[in-house]
MDTraj code that builds the backbone (N, CA, C; nanometers):
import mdtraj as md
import numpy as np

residues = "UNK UNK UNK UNK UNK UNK UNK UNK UNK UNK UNK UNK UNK UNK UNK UNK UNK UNK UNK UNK UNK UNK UNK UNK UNK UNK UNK UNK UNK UNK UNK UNK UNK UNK UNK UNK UNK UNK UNK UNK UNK UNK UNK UNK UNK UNK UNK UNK UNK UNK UNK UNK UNK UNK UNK UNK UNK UNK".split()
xyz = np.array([
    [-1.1327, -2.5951, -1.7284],
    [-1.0586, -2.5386, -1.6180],
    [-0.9093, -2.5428, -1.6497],
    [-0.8502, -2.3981, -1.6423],
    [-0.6476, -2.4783, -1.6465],
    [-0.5859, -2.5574, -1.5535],
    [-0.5099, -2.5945, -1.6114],
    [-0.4309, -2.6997, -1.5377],
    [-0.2821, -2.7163, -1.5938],
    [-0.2041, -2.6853, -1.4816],
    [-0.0749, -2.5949, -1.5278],
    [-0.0314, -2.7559, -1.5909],
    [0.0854, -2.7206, -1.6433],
    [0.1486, -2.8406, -1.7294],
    [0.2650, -2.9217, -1.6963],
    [0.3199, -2.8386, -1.6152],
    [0.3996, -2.9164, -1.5390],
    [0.4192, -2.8529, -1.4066],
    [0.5183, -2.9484, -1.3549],
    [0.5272, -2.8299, -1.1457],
    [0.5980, -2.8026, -1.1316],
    [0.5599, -2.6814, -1.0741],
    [0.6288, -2.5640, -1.0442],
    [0.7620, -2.6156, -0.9566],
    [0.8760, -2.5666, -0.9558],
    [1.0088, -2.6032, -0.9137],
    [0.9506, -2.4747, -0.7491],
    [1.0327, -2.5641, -0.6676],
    [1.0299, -2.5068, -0.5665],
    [1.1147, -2.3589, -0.5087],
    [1.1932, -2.3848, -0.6487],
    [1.2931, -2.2478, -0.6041],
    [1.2019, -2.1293, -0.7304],
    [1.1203, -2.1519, -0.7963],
    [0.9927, -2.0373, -0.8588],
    [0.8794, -2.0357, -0.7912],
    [0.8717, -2.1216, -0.7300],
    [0.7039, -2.1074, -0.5960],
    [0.7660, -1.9761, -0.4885],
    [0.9224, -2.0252, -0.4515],
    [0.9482, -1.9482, -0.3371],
    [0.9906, -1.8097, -0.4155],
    [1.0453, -1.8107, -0.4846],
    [1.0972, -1.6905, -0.5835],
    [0.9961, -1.5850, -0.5692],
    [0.8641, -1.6363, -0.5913],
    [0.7345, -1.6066, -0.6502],
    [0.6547, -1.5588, -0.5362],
    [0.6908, -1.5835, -0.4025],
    [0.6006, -1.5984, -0.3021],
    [0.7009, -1.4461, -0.2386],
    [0.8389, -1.4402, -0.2390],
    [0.9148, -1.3334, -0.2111],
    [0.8815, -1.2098, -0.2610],
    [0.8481, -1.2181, -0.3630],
    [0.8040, -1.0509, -0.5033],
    [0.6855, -1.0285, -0.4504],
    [0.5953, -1.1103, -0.3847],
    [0.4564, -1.0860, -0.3842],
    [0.4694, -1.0110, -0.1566],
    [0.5467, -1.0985, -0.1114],
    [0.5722, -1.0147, 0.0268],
    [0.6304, -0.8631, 0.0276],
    [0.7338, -0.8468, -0.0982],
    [0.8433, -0.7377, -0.1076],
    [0.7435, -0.6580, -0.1553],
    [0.6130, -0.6580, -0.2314],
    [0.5142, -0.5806, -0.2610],
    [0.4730, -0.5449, -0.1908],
    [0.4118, -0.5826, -0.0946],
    [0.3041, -0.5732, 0.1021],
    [0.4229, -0.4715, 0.1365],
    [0.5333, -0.5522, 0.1902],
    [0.6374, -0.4643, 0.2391],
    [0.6734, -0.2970, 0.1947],
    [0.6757, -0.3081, 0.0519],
    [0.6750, -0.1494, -0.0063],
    [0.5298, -0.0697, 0.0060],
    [0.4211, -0.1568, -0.0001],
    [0.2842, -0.0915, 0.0132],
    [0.2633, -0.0533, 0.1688],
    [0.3228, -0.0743, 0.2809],
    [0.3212, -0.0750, 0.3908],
    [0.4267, 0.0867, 0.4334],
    [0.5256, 0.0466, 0.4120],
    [0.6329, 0.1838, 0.3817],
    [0.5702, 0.2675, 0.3364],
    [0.5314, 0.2934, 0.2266],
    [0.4575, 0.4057, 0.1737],
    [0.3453, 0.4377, 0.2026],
    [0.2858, 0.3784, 0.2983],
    [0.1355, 0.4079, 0.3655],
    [0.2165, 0.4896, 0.4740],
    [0.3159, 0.4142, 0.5596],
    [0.3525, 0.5097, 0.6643],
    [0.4039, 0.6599, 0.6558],
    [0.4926, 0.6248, 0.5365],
    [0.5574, 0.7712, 0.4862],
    [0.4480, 0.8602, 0.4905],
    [0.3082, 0.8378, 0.4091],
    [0.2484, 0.9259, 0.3615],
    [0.1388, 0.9478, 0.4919],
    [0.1148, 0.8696, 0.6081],
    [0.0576, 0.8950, 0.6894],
    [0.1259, 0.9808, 0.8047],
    [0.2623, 0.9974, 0.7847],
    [0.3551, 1.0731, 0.8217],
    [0.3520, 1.2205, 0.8124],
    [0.3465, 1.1726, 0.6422],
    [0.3555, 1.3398, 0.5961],
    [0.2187, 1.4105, 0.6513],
    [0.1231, 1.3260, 0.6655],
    [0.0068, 1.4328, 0.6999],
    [-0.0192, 1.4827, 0.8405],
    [0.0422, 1.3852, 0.9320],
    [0.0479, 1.4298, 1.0584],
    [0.1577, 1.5569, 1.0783],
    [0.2269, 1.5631, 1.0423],
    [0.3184, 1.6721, 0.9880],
    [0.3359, 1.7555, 0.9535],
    [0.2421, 1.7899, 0.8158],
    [0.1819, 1.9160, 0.7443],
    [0.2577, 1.9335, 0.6583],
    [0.3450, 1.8557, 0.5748],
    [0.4324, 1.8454, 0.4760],
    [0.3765, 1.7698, 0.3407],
    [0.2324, 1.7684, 0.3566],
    [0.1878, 1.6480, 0.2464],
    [0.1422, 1.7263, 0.1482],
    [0.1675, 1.7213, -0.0119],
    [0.1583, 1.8194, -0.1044],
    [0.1127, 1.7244, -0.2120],
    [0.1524, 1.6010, -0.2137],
    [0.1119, 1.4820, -0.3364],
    [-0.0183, 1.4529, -0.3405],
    [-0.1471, 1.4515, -0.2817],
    [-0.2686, 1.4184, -0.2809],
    [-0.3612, 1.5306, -0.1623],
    [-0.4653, 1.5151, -0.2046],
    [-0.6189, 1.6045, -0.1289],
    [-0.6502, 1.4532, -0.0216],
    [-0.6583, 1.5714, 0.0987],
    [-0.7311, 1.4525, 0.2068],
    [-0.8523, 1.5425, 0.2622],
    [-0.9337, 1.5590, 0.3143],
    [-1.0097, 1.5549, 0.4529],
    [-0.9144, 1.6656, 0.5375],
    [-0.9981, 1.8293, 0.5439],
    [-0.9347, 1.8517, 0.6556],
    [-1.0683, 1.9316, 0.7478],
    [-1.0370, 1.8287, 0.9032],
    [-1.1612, 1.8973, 0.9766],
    [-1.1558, 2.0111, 1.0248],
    [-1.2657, 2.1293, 0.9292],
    [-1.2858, 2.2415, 0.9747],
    [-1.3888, 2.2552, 1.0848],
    [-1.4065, 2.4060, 1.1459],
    [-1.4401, 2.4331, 1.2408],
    [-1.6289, 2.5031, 1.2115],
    [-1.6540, 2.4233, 1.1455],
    [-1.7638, 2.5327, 1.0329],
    [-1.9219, 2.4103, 1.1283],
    [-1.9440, 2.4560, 1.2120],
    [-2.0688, 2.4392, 1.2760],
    [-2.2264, 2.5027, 1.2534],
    [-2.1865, 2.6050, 1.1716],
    [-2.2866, 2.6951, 1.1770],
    [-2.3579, 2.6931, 1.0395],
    [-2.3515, 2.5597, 1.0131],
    [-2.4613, 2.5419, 0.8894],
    [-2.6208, 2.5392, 0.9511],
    [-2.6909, 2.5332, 1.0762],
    [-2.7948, 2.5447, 1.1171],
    [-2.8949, 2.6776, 1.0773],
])
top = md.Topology()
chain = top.add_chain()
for i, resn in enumerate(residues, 1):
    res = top.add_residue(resn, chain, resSeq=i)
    for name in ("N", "CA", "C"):
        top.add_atom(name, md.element.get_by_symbol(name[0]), res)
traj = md.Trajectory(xyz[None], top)
């Protein structure tokens, strides 16, 4: 099993714990942006789902 070698300094735990929130934080932003753009009709970067009116497969 590893077993780190020495301990971690408290100002690289917190360092470390900041990069990993500022990640969430940018993954969060860019979910909204892009959930934005589609409510909108401005979204051109990716294929989604669009509900057509097509009933008459019977």
């Amino acid at each position: 099993m590893a077993v780190p070698k020495k301990k971690t300094s408290k100002g690289k735990r917190n360092q470390r714990h900041a990069v990993w929130k500022a990640k969430a934080a940018t993954a969060a932003q860019r979910a909204m942006s892009i959930g934005k753009s589609v409510l909108s009709g401005r979204a051109q970067g990716f294929v989604y789902p669009v509900a057509d009116a097509d009933d008459s497969e019977d």
